[in-house]
C-alpha atoms as one frame of an Amber mdcrd trajectory, in Angstrom:
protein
 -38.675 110.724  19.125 -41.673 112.140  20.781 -44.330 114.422  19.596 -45.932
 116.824  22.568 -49.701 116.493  23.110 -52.362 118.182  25.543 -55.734 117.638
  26.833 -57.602 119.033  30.212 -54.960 117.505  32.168 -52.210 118.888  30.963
 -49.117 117.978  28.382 -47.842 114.261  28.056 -45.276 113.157  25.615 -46.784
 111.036  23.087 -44.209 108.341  20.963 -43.773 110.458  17.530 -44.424 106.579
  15.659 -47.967 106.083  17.454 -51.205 106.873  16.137 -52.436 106.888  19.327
 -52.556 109.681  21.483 -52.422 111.304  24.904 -55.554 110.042  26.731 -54.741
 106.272  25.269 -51.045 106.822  27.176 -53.132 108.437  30.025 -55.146 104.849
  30.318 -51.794 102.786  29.739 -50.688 104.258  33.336 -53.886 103.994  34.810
 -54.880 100.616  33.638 -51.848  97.864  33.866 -54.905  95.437  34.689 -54.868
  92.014  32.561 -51.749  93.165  30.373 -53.980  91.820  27.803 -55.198  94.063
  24.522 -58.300  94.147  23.191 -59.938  91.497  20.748 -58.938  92.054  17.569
 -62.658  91.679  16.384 -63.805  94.774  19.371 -60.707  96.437  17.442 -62.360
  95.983  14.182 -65.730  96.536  15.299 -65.066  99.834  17.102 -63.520 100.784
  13.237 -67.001 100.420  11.586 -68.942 102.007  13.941 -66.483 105.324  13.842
 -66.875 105.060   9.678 -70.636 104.710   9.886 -70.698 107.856  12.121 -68.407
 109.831  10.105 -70.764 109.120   7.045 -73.785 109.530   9.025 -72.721 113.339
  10.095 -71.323 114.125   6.332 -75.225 113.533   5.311 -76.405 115.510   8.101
 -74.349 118.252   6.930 -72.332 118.441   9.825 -69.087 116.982   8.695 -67.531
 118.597   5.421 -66.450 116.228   2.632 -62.551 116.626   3.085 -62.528 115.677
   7.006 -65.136 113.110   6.092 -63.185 111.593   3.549 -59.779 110.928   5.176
 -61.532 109.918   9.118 -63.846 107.349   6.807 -60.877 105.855   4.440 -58.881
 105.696   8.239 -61.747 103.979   9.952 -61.696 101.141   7.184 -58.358 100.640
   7.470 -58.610 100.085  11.570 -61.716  98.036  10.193 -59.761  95.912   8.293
 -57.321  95.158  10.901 -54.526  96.947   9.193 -53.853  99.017  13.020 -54.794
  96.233  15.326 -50.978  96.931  16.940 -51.706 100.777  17.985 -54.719 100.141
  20.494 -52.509  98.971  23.424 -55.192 100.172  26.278 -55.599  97.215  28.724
 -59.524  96.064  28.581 -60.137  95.645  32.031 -60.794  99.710  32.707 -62.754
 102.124  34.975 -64.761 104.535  32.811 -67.316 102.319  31.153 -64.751 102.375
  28.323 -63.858 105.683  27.858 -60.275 104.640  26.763 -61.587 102.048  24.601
 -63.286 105.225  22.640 -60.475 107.336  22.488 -57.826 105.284  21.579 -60.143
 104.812  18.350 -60.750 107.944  18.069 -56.890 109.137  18.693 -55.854 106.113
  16.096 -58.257 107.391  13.625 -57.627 110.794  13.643 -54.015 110.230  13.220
 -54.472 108.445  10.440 -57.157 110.176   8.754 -54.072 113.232   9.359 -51.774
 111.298   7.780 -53.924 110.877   4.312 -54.855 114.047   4.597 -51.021 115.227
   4.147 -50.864 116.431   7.884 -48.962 115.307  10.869 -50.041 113.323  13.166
 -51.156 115.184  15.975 -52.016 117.945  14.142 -55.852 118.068  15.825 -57.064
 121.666  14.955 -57.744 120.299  11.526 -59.203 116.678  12.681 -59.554 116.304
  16.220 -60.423 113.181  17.933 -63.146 114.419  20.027 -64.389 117.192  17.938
 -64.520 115.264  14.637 -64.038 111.741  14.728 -66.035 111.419  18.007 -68.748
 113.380  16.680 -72.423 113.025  17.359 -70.995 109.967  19.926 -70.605 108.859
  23.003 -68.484 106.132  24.282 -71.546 104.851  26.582 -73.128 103.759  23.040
 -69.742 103.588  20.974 -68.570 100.910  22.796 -71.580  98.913  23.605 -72.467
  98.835  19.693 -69.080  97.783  18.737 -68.884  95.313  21.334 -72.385  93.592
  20.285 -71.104  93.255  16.673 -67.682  91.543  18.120 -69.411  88.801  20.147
 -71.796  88.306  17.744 -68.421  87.366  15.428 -67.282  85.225  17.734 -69.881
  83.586  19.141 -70.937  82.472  15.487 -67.343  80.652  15.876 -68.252  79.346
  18.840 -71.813  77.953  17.814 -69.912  76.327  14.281 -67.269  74.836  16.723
 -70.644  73.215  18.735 -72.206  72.042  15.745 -68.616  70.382  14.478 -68.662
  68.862  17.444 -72.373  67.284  17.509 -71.457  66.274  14.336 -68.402  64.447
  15.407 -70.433  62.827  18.443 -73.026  61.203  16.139 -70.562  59.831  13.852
 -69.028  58.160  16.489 -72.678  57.279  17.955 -73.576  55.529  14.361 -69.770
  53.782  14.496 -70.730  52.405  17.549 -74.320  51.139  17.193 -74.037  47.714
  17.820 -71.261  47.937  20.798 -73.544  46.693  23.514 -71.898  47.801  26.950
 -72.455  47.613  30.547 -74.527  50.922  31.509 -74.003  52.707  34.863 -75.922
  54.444  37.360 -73.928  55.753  40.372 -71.179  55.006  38.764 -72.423  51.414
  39.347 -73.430  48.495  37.231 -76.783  49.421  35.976 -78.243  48.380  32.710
 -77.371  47.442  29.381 -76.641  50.437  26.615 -75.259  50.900  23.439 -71.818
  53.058  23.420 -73.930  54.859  20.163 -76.751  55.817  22.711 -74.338  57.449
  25.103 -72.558  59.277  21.998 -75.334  59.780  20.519 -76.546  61.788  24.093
 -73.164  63.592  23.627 -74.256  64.761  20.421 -78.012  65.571  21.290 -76.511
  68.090  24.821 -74.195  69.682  22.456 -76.208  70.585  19.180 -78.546  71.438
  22.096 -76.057  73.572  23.292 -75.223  75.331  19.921 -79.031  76.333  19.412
 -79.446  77.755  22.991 -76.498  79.710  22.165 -77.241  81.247  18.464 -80.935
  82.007  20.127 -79.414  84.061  23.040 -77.105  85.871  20.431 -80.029  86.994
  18.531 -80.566  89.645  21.338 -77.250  91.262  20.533 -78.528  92.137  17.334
 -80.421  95.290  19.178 -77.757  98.577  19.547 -78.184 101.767  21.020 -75.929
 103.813  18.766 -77.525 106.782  18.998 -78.554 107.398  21.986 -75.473 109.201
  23.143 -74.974 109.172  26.777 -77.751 107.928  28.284 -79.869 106.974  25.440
 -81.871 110.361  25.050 -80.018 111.197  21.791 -78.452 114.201  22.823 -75.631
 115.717  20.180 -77.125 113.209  17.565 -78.634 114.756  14.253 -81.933 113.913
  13.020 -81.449 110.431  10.780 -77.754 109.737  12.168 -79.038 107.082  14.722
 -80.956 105.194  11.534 -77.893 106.199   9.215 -75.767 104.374  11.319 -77.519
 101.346  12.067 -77.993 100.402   8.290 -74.463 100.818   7.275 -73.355  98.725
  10.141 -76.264  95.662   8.935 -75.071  96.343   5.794 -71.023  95.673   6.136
 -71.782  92.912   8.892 -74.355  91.114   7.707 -75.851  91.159  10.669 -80.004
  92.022  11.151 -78.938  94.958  13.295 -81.453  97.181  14.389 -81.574  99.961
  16.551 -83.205  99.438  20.003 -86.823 100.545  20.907 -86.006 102.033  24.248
 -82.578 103.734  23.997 -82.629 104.500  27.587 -83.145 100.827  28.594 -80.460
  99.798  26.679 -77.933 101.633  27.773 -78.732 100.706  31.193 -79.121  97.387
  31.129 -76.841  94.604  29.727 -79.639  91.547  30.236 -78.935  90.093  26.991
 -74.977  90.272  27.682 -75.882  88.184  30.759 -78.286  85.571  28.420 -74.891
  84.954  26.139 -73.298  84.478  28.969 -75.656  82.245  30.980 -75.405  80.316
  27.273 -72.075  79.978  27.304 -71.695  78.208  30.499 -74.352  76.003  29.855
 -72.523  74.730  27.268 -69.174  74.371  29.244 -70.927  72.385  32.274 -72.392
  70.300  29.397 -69.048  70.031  27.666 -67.248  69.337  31.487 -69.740  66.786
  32.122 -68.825  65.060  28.586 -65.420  65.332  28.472 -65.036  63.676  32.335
 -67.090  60.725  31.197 -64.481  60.310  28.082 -62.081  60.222  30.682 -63.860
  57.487  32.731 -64.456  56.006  30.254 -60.797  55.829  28.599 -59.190  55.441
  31.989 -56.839  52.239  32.192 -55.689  50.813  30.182 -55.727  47.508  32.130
 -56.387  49.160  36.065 -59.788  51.453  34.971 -62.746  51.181  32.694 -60.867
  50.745  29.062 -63.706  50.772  27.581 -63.223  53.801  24.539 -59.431  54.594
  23.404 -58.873  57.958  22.873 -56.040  59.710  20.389 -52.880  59.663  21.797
 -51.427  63.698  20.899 -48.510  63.545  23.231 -46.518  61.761  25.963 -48.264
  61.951  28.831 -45.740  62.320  31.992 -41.906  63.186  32.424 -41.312  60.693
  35.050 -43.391  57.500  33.829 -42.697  55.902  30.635 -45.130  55.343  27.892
 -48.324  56.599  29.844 -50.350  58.487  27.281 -52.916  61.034  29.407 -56.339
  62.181  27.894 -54.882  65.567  27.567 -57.890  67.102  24.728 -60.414  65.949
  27.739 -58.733  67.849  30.413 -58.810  71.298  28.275 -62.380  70.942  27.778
 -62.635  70.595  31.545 -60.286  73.440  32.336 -62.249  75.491  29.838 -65.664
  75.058  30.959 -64.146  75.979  34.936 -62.916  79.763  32.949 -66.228  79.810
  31.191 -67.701  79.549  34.641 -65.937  81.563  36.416 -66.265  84.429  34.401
 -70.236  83.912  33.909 -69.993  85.091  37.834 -67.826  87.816  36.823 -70.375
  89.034  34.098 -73.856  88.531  36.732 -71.369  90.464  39.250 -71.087  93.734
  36.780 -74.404  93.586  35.091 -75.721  93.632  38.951 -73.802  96.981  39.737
 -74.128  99.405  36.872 -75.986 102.048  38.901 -78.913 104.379  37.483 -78.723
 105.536  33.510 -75.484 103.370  32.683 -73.678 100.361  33.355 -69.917 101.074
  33.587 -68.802  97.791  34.071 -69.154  97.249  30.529 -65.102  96.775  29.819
 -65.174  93.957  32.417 -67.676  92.597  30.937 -66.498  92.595  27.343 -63.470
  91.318  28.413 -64.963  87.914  29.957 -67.490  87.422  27.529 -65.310  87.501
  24.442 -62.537  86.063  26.133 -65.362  83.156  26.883 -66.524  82.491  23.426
 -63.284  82.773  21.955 -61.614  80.260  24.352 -64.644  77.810  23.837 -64.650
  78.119  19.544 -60.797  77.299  20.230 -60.727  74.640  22.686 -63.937  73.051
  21.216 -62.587  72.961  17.430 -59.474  71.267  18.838 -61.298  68.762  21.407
 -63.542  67.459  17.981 -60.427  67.307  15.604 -57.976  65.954  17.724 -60.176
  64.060  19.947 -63.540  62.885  19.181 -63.045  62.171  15.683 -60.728  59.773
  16.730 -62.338  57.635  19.156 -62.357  53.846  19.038 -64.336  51.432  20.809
 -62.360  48.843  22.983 -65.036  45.778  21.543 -63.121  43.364  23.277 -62.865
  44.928  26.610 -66.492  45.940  26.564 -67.106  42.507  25.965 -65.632  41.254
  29.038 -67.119  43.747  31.354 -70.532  43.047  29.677 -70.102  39.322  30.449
 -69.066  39.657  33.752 -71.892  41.965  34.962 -74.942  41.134  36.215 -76.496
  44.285  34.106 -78.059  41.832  31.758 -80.475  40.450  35.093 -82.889  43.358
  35.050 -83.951  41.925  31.352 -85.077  38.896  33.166 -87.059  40.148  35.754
 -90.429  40.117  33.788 -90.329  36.426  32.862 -88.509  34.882  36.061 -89.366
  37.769  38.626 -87.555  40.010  41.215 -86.955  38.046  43.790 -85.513  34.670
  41.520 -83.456  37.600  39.687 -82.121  38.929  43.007 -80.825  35.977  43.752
 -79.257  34.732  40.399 -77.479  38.238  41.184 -76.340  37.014  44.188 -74.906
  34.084  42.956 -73.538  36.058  39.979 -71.375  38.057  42.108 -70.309  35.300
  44.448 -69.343  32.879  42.039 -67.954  34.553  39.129 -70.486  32.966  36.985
 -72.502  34.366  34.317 -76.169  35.065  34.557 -76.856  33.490  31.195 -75.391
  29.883  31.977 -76.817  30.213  36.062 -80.332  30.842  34.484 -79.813  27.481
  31.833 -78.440  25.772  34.378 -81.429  25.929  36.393 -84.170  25.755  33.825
 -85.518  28.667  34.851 -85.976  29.290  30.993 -85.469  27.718  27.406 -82.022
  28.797  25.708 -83.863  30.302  22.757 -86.102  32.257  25.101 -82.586  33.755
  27.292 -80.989  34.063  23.965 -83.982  37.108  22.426 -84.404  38.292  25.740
 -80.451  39.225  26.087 -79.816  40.134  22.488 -78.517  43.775  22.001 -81.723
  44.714  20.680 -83.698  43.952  23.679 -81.341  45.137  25.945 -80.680  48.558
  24.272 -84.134  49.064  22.958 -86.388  48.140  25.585 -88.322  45.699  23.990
 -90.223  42.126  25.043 -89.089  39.930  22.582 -90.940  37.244  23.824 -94.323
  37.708  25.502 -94.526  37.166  29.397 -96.789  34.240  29.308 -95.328  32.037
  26.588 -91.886  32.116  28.136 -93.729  31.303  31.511 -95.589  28.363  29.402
 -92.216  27.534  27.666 -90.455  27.164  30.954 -93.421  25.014  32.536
């Protein structure tokens, strides 16, 4: 069954079920781009800024009480979620998001029609445009709603951060006294505690989580209001301010409208400072989880030095390996999160003049960015990090075999006599300790505080420079 609709185009055959209407169907041919739908949350967010308008335009008189009613009661529901499964449009669209609008609009009005006792498509008594659209423009429709939907889900995203940082200095205090052989170049370098490197892990990531909540306080300015281009034009007297409060006051949100309408609906520069947040976090999140993987790799032919959860078999072709799987997402991630950083720079670069139409594109990869991150980074700390153990014994052995421990020495024996107990550390297989007692270069209780894990984690001189040179004469 099909009900018959029309707009400027001409006629189009709408499904009689939908709440949709023609111009959504018009964008479902023209669009087939991602064969993705919109975020639920844009869905939901797009819901309260059409109820706060219809309210708006009922105080300014311009909206009588029995259209205002039903479009307001039908805008909660899409607020709520309740129609998330009739806004098919794709979200990758040409028209700055045009489609976006009206399948709202179309979705609403249907609805409101329906509680109203009408039939759906019955638009000379609520028509999309005309009534549910009114005093709007999708050019600040859109960008409102989609502000208040990344703001949702980048507050995931910052809580999945801070889990995270959490989780990293956990294992950072767990792991305080594991004294371990520290690299630089991926060579032997000096001695560190496996707590100082989580507890790094847990300083770039809460680091992380704070750069991003600052960069979301921009979103918090919306041009709902301004109309097209931000002049205002169509919008009563008090509608803009109207508006703004009742959206602060269902969100929760410190929402405020923006000083210079014009500017923003031209420019998306805060869109770009979420996004330039977000992929700061994935390089820093890339960079962690590929030293996890060093630092797990083995068990007997790599490092071995950390164990990581085993979550599932790790290959179809050799028996009982067991891959760091959680790791690998986090890298895989962090490349999306880049790539579509470049995507975002691209179309905040080429809006032209007094609007930026590149807005859907946008939308798309930022909330797509977020979301992916809140995701992959909730399951990375629960099913990785929390789970970490420190292979003591292995550590051990790596410790005592390196000649890390040398550069302690070089303040009470000197370069050159540590340069060569290196030497002779590598060729012989011997540890520096016993090379250092053998030759008397220094008492055993002197070697003993200058390589304890305090010293060589903490940078300390246990023993001052001269008495260990007396002690040795």
């Amino acid at each position: 069954m099909t009900r018959l609709e029309r707009d400027s185009l001409g006629e189009l055959e709408v499904p009689a079920e939908a709440y949709y209407g023609i111009q959504t169907l018009r964008a479902l041919h023209n669009f087939p781009s991602t064969g993705q739908r919109l975020h639920p949350e844009m869905i939901h967010a797009l819901g309260l800024v059409k109820r706060a308008a219809a309210e708006a335009n009922r105080e300014a008189g311009l909206l009588a009480d029995e259209l205002a009613d039903p479009i307001m009661r039908a805008a909660a529901e899409v607020a709520d979620g309740r129609w998330d499964d009739q806004f098919p449009v794709d979200p990758i669209q040409g028209g700055a998001g045009t489609s976006i609008n009206m399948n709202a609009n179309e979705v609403i009005a249907n609805r409101a029609l329906e509680l109203a006792g009408r039939p759906r498509g019955d638009y000379s008594y609520i028509h999309p445009l005309i009534h549910v659209n009114m005093s709007q423009s999708t050019n600040d429709v859109v960008p409102t709603a989609f502000r208040i939907a990344l703001l949702r889900v980048v507050e995931k995203t910052t809580a999945s951060l801070e889990g995270l940082a959490e989780a990293f200095a956990e294992r950072a205090h767990a792991f305080a006294d594991v004294v371990k052989v520290g690299r630089t170049h991926l060579q032997d370098g000096v001695p560190i505690a496996l707590g100082q490197e989580f507890g790094a892990y847990a300083a770039a990531v809460r680091r992380a989580a704070k750069r991003l909540s600052a960069a979301a306080g921009e979103l918090l300015e919306v041009n709902i209001g301004g109309t097209a281009v931000g002049t205002g034009l169509n919008a009563p007297p008090g509608y803009r301010e109207h508006v703004v409060q009742r959206l602060a006051e269902w969100t929760g949100y410190a929402l405020r409208s923006a000083d210079d309408l014009v500017d923003a609906t031209q420019n998306v520069d805060p869109l770009v400072a979420v996004s330039s947040a977000l992929r700061t976090a994935a390089v820093s999140l890339s960079k962690i989880a590929s030293d996890l993987r060093l630092l797990a790799s083995g068990p007997y032919a790599g490092l071995g030095e950390i164990k990581l959860p085993a979550v599932q078999p790790g290959s179809s072709i050799m028996p009982g390996k067991v891959n760091p799987v959680m790791a690998e997402l986090i890298n895989q991630v962090a490349f999306q999160v880049q790539g579509s950083d470049l995507v975002v720079s691209l179309a905040a670069q080429h809006g032209q003049l007094e609007l930026n139409v590149m807005v859907p594109v946008l939308m798309h990869n930022l909330i797509q960015s977020a979301q992916m991150l809140a995701n992959a980074v909730t399951a990375f700390t629960d099913r990785c990090v929390r789970g970490i153990e420190a292979n003591r014994e292995n550590i051990q052995r790596l410790l005592d075999r390196s000649i890390c421990t040398v550069t302690a020495l070089n303040p009470y024996i000197g370069y050159d006599a540590a340069a060569r107990i290196a030497k002779q550390s590598l060729a012989t297989g011997r540890p520096v300790r016993e090379i250092v007692l053998a030759e008397g270069l220094l008492p055993e209780d002197v070697v003993d505080a200058v390589l304890s894990p305090e010293n060589l984690t903490r940078g300390a001189l246990p023993v001052p420079v001269g008495a260990a040179g007396a002690a040795r004469r």
